[in-house]
N, C-alpha and C positions, 0 to 999 in steps of 0.2 A: 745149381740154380737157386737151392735154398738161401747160399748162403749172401746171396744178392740184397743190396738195401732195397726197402719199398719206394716204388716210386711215389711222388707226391702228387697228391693231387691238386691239380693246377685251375680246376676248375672256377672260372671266377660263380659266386653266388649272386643269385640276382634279387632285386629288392623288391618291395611291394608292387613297384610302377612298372620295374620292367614285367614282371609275371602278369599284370594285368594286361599289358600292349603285348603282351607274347598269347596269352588268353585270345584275344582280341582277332589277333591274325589267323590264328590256329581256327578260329570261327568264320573269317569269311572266304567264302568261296572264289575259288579261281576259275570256275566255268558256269555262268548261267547254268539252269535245267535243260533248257533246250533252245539250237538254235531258232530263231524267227526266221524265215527266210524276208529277203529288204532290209533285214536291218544287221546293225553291228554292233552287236553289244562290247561295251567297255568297262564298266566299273558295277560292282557291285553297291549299291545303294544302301539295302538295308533288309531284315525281317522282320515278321508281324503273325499275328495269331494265324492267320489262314497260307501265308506265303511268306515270297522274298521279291522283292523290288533289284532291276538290275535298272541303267540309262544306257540306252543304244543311240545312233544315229544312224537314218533314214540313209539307204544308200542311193536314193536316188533326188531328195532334195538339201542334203545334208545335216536336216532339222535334227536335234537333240530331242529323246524322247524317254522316258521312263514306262519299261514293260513289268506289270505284274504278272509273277506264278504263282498258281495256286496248286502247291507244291504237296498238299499231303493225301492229293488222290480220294478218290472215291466220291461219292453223292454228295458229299457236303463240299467239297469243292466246286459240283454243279449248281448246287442251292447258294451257295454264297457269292458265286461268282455275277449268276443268272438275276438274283438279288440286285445286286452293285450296278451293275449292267443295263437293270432294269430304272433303277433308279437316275442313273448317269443320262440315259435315252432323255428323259423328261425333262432334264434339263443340259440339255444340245445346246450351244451356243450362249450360251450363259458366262456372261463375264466374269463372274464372282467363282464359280467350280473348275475344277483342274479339268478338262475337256475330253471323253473318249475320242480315239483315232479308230482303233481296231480293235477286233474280237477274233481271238484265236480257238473258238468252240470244239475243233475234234482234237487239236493239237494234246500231247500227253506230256506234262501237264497242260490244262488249259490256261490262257492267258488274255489279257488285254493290255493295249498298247493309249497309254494317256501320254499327258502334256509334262514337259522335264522342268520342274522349278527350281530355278539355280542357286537359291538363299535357304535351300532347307524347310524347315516347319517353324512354326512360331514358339514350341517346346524349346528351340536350341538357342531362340534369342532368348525366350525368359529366364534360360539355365546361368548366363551371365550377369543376371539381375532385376531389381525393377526398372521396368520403361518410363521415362518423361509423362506425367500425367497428360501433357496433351499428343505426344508421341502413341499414348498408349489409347486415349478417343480416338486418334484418326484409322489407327486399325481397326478398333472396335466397333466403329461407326459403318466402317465396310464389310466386316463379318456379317454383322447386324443385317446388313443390306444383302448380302448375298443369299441369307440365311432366309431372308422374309420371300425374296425371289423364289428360295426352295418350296418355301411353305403355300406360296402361292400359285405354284404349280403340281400341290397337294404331296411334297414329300419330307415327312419328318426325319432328321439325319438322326435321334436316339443316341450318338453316343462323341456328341461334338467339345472336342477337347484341344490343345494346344497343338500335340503333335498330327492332330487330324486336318491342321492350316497351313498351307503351306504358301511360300512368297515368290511369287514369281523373279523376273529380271526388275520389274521398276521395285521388288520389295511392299507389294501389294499384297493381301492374303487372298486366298483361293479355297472354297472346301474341299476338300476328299476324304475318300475313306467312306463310304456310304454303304457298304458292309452292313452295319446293323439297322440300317435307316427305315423306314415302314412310309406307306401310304395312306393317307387321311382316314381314311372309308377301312384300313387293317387293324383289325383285332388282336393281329397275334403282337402277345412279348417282346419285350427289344432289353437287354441290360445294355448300361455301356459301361464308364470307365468309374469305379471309385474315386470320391472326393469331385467330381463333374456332373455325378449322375444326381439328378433328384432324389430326394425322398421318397417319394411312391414309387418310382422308378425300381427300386429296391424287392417291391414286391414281383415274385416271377411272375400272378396273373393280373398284375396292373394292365390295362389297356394304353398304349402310347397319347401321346398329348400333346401338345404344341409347348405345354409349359415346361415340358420337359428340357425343350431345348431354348427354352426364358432361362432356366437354373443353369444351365451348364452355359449359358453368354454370359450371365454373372460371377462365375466361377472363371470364365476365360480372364474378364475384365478385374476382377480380385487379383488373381495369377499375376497379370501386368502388371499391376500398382503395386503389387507387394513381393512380385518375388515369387508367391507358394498361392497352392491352390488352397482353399477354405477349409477351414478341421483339419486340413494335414498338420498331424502331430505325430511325434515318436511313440506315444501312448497310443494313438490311434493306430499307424501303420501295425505295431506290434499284437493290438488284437486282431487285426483282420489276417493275419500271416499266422497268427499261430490257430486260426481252424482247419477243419480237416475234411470241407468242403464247399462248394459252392453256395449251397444254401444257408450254411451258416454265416457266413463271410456275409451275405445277405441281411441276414438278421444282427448278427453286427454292426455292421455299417448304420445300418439305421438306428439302432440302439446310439452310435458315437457320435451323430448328426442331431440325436433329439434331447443325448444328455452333456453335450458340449456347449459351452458360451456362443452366444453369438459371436460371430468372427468381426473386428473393428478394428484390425493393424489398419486396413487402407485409410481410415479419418485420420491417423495421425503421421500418413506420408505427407512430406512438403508438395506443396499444391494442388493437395488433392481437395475441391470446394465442397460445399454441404451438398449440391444440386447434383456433383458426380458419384457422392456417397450413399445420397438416397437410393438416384440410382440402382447401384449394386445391392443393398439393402432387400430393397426389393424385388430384384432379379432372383435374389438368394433364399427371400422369404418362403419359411421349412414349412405352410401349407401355400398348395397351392392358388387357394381363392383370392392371394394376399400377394400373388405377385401379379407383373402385367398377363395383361389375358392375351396379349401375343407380341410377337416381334415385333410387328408394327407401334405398337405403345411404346417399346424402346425407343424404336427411333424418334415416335415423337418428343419422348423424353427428352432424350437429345437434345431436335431441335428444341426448343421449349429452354434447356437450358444456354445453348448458344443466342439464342433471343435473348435472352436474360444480357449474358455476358456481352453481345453488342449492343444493348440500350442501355446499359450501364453507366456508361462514360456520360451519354444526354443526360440521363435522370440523374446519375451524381452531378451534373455541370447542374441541371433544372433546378436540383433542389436544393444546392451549396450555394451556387450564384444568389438567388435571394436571402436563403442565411446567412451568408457572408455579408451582406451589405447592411442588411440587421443587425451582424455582431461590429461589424465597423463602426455603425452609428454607437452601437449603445457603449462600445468602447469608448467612443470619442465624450459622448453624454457622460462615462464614469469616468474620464479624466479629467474633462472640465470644472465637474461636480467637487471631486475630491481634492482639484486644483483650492478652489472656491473654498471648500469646508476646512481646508489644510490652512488657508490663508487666516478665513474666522479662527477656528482651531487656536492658532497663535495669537490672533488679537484679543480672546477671551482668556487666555493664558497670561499674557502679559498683565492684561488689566486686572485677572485675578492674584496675581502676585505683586502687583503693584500695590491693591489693595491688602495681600497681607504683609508686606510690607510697612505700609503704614500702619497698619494694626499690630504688627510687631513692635517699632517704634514708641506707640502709644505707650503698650504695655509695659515697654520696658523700662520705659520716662515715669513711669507710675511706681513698680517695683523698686525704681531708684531712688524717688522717694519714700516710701517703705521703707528701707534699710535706711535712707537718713534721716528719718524721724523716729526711729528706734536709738541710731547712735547721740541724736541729740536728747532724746529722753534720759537716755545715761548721761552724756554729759553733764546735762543738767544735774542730776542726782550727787554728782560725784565732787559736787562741792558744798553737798551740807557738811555742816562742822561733825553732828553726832556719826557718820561715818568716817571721817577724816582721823576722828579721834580714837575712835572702835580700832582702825588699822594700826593706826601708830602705836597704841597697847599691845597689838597681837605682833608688830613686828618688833616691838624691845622687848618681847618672851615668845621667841623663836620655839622655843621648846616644852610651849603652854599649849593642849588643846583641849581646853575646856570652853565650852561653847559660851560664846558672850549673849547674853540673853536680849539686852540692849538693842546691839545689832541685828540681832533674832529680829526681832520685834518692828525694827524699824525698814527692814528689808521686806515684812510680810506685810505689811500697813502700803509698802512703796508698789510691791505689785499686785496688789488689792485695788488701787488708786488707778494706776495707768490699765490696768489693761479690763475696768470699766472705755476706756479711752477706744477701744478695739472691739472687734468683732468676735464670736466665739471662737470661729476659725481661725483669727490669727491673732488672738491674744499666746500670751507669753507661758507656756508651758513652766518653766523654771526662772527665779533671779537667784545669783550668786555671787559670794564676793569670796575672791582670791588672796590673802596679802602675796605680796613681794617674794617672799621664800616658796611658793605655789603651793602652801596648805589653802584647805576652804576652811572658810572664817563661818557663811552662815549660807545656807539654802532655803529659797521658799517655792513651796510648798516642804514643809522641816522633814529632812531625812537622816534624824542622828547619826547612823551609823557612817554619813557619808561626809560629817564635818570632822574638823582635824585630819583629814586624809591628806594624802601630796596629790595636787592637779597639776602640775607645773610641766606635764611633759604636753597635754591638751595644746591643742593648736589655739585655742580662744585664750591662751595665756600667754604664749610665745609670737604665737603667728609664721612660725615658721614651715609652715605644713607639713611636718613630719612626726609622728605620735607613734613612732614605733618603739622608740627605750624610752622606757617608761622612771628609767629610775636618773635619766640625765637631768642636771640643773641649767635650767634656764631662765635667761631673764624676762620679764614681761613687758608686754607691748609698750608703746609709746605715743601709739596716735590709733584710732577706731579700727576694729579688724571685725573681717566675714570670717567666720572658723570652715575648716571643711566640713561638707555634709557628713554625716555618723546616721548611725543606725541606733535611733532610741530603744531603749529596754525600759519596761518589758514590753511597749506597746507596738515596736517592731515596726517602726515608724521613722522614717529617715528625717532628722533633724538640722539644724545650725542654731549656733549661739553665735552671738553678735556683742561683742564687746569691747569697752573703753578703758586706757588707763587711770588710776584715780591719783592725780599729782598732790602735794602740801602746798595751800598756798605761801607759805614762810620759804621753803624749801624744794621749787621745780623741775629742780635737775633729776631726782631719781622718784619713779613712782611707788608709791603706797603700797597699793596692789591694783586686782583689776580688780571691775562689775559689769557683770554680764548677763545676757538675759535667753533664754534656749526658746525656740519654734520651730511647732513640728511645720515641716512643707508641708505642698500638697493644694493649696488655696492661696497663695500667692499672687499664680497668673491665671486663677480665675478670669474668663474673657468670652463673652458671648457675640458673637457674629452676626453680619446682614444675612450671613448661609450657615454654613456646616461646620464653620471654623471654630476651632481651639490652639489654646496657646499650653505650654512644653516649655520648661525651664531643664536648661542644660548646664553642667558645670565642667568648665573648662578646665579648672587646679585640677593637680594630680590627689585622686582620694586617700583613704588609709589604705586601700593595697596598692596604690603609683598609679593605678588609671585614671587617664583623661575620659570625658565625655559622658560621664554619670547623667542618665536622668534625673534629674532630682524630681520634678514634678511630671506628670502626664495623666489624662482622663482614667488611662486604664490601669495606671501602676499597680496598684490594692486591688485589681480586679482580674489578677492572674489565677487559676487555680496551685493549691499548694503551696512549698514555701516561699517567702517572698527570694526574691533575686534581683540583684541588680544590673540593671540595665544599660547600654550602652551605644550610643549612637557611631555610625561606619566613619572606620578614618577618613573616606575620602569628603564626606560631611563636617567632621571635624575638623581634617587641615582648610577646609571652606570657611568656617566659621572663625579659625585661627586667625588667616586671611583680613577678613571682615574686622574682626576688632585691633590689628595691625594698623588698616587704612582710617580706622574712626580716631586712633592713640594720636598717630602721624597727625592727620587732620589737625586733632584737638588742639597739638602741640605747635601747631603752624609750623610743620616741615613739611615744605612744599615739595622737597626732591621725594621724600620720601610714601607722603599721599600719591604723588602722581604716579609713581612705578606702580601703583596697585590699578589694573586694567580697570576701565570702567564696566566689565561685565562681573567681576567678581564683586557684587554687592549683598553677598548672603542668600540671592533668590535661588529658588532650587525648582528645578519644572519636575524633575524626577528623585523625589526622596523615600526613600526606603525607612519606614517607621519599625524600632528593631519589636514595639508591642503589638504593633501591625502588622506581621511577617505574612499574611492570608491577604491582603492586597497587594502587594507586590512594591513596584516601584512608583502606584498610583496615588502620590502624594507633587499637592502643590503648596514650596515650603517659602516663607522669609523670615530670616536668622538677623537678630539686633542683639547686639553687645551691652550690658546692663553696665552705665557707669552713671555714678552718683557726683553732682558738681557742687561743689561747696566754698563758700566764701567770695575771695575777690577771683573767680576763673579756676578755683584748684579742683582738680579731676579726680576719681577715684575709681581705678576700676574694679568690678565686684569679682569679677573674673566667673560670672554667669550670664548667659544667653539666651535670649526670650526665643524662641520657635513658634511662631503661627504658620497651622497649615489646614487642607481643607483637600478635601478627595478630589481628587481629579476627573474620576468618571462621575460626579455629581457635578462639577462645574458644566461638564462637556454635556451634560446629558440630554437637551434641549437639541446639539445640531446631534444625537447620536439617533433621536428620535427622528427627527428630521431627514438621516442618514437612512434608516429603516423604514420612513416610509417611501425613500425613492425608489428605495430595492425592490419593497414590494408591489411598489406601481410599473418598476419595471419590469418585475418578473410576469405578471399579470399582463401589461401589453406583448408580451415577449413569449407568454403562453398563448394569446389571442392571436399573434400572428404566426405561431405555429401550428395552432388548431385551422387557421384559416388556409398556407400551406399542405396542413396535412387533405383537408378537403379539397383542394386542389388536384393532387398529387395524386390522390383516390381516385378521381374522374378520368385525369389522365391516363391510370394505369387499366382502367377497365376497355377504355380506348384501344389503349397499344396489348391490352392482353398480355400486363408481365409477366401472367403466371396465372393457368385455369383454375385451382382453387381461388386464389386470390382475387380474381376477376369475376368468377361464379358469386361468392361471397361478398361484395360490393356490390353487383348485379343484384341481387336480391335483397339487398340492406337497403339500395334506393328505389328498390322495385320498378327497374331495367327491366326490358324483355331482352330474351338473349339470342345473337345470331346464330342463326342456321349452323355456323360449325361450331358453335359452342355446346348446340345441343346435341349436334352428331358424335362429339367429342366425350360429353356426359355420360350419353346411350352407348354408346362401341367403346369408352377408352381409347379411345386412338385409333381402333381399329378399320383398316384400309379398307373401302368398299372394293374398290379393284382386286385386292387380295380375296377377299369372301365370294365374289362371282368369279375368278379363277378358280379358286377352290373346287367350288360346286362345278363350275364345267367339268374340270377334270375328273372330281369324283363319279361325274356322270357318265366320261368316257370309261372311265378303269371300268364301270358297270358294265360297260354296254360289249 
């Protein structure tokens, strides 16, 4: 036999679920404690601190019944039973309680035989989750009700909880379990369930309350809405579980109820309202003087908030329908309006551009004169003989630069002369003469070290705007040139020279050299306005580093902080401007195909120009762009290749309808407050009427110093509390005396 293999063991293991449903069965019973005689018992139900629950049927009308045993013998099965029994009696016939049938008093164990509720207790619906807020008021509304039935036939239930509800066939709840329940006028103790039970409750020699069973309806209705009963926390159950008796578990409990947050999952379930949250709030509030003062009060709660939520729909139609028709008009009043001021808006727009437009124009027919009466002052100059002669020496000793004093002399006499002729602003900073080979001959204001030098790559000698090699020969102008702007030294001061060729008159074909004369910008397009306007002089040529669109002039250029920098107006400004002196060329030149292709809207106005020294206004410039050309002789054109800019703030022009604008708003907002305040008076009256809400009505009542009806002040006095309930009460408590 040893030498036999081991058999295997074939045993399957069983896993946590099955060991629990194997648990499970192994727990209930397959025979009731004792037959009832009439009835048949079937299925075992359930147990509980005092017994076990089986459901029989009546053998003689077939009715489904549910028998308790009070299964652990002895006196306390009498007292508890006798208890229950006693309590059940009082309310006989009571819709809202699970109903006694029979009393089994000598039977061993003793029993009674109640009503079989075929959906269970209301513990096994909340176990699957929270209830529909209003699924979960229509129960609670009938607990409530059942509850206050109790209370007004003088008997406190002490320990009313989920699994103590149970749901009939329609799914209605029913009390039971009235086990620890007490009678109005009883003194003695009642504990009931953790996490259900009040606060005071807590203590063994508290006297029973009515509020008792206010805390444990708010804990029912918590449970509903969320799922879990109130404080229940894994921190909590684990201190009450790990004492090592009843009385500590006591002092516990109330220790975890008075240092725990208030419980506020239910406010952030979906649709749970502020009026059902109060509510619970207060049902729940950890003293008692702070909750309703009885069941009654809930329910008026209740209703109170179901008033609410049916007058709703009126008073939101009451009080929108007239808002609504308010905000209709004043809509229609701020389309019209802003129709209207959008219309002005643009004709004050137009005419303001229109106007600098013309003052563009002006300036710029001014500045072109300027520049030709600078070129003709040279001109002039450039056929006295003692210069004529000065060049012709200096250009047959190409390789002489000893300064001619002559010339000297007669070049400081010459802008000594003319620019008396001028203002201080825009007289001539520098004259100079160039010969032919691009040495300087003479300068005035005299800077030795700067005669005999090579200038010949200078744009005012060539004219070809480019002054970047400086050591290239070129030859010199031939008819009046604008130089490009430069940046003066040392005054830091952006410049132009203006200069002519000086011809032999024996000899026309090749020039002498030049003379030229330098001024700083900057006062130019000086230009004072019917408003706020200023004029900007823009240069179109490419400068000494290749950019287009140099400011040369503006209010604020020299008024930057730091060092100076040059400035530069937005391409999409510039190719606008490009534009603009395109269709004035065309124009000029009477090409007709070629003016007309230029839209008539592209005439240099700008409704929206962005100032690049303005950059803290924004795009609140109103501009007109005019092309600087100079006309000279019999029709011949010259263009400067500069562009006068007048423009003028935009929220200054507008400013007049913005005011205008602000004070509609505030005449409107002000009737628009006036018939809301008139509205809200209304609306006041109305509600104290329909009694939306007892504070709320109380409060109004006394603000218009209302007297207040007979149930408003029964309402004030009792809180809700049911006169019929209070003389039940007392009857009863009278009988139990007697």
């Amino acid at each position: 036999m040893s030498d036999l293999p081991p058999i295997p063991d074939l045993t399957p293991a069983m896993g946590p679920d099955d060991r629990s449903q194997s648990q499970d069965l192994s727990l209930r019973r397959l025979r009731p404690p004792l037959h009832v005689p009439g009835y048949e018992q079937e299925l075992f139900i359930g147990r509980g601190a005092f017994g076990e629950v089986w459901s029989a049927v009546d053998s003689n009308s077939g009715r489904r019944v549910a028998i308790k045993f009070y299964s652990r013998r002895g006196a306390l099965d009498w007292s508890n039973m006798a208890r229950e029994v006693e309590k059940l009696r009082f309310l006989f016939t009571d819709r809202y309680v699970v109903q006694l049938l029979a009393v089994g008093w000598d039977a061993n164990p003793p029993y009674f035989v109640m009503e079989y509720m075929p959906f269970g207790s209301l513990a096994d619906v909340t176990a699957q989750g929270p209830l529909p807020p209003e699924e979960a008021v229509r129960l609670f509304r009938e607990i409530a009700t059942g509850l206050a039935h109790a209370h007004g036939k003088g008997v406190l239930h002490c320990d009313l909880k989920p699994s103590n509800i149970m749901l009939d066939q329609d799914g209605r709840p029913r009390l039971a379990d009235f086990g620890q329940s007490r009678l109005s006028h009883e003194h003695m103790p009642s504990l009931g369930t953790f996490f259900y039970m009040a606060p005071e409750q807590a203590e063994p020699r508290a006297m029973p309350d009515v509020r008792w069973d206010v805390y444990a309806l708010g804990a029912i209705l918590y449970q509903m809405l969320t799922g879990k009963a109130p404080y229940q926390t894994e921190e909590g159950l684990a201190r009450l579980s790990s004492q090592d008796s009843i009385r500590n578990r006591l002092e516990a409990y109330s220790e975890h109820l008075k240092h725990s947050p208030k419980p506020n999952e239910h406010r952030h379930m979906p649709g749970v309202d502020a009026a059902l949250a109060a509510i619970v709030d207060r049902c729940l509030a950890a003293s008692p003087s702070r909750r309703y003062a009885n069941v009654q009060a809930v329910i008026d709660a209740l209703k109170q908030r179901d008033t609410r939520r049916s007058q709703r729909p009126l008073l939101l139609l009451g009080a929108l329908g007239p808002a609504f028709v308010v905000l209709i008009m004043a809509f229609i009043a701020v389309v019209i309006f802003r129709g209207v001021l959008s219309i002005s808006d643009q004709q004050i727009v137009d005419r303001t551009l229109e106007s600098n437009g013309f003052a563009a124009h002006m300036v710029a027919t001014r500045f072109g004169l300027e520049i030709d009466k600078r070129w003709r002052i040279l001109e002039g100059e450039t056929d006295d003989p003692n210069l004529q002669q000065a060049l012709q020496r200096a250009n047959d000793a190409p390789d002489s630069h000893q300064p001619d004093r002559a010339l000297q002399a007669w070049l400081e006499g010459r802008q000594k002369f003319w620019n008396a002729q001028f203002s201080d602003k825009t007289a001539a900073a520098y004259w100079f003469v160039v010969d032919r080979n691009g040495y300087l001959r003479a300068v005035s204001p005299l800077n030795a070290a700067l005669v005999g030098r090579y200038f010949g790559y200078r744009d005012y000698f060539h004219g070809l705007g480019d002054e970047r090699d400086q050591t290239a020969v070129r030859k010199p102008i031939r008819e009046p040139h604008r130089s490009n702007v430069f940046l003066s030294q040392p005054a830091n001061i952006l410049s132009v020279a203006f200069s002519v060729p000086i011809f032999d008159k024996a000899n026309p074909k090749e020039p002498l050299g030049v003379l030229a004369m330098e001024a700083d910008l900057g006062h130019f397009a000086e230009f004072v306005g019917a408003r706020n306007q200023f004029a900007s002089i823009v240069d179109l040529r490419p400068d000494e580093t290749g950019k287009r669109g140099l400011i040369a002039e503006h209010p604020r250029l020299y008024q930057q902080q730091g060092e100076f920098r040059r400035r530069y107006v937005a391409e999409p400004a510039l190719d606008e401007l490009e534009r603009v002196r395109a269709r004035q060329t065309a124009a000029f030149e009477k090409h007709a195909a070629d003016a007309e292709a230029v839209s008539e809207d592209e005439d240099g106005l700008f409704a929206s120009y962005r100032d690049p020294l303005l950059p803290q206004d924004g795009d609140n410039w109103l501009c007109a762009a005019e092309p600087v050309f100079i006309t000279r002789g019999q029709g011949d054109q010259y263009d400067s290749g500069w562009a006068i800019l007048v423009q003028e703030k935009r929220s200054e022009v507008l400013a007049p309808l913005q005011g205008l604008w602000r004070f509609m708003i505030i005449g409107g907002l002000l009737a628009l407050g006036l018939v809301v305040l008139i509205l809200t008076v209304l609306w006041g009256y109305v509600l104290i009427r329909l009694r939306a809400g007892d504070g709320v009505a109380r409060f109004l009542r006394r603000l218009a110093r209302l007297p207040e009806t007979p149930s408003q002040t029964l309402s004030a006095r009792t809180e809700g509390t049911s006169i019929l309930s209070e003389r039940t009460e007392e009857r009863l408590t009278g009988e139990t005396h007697g």
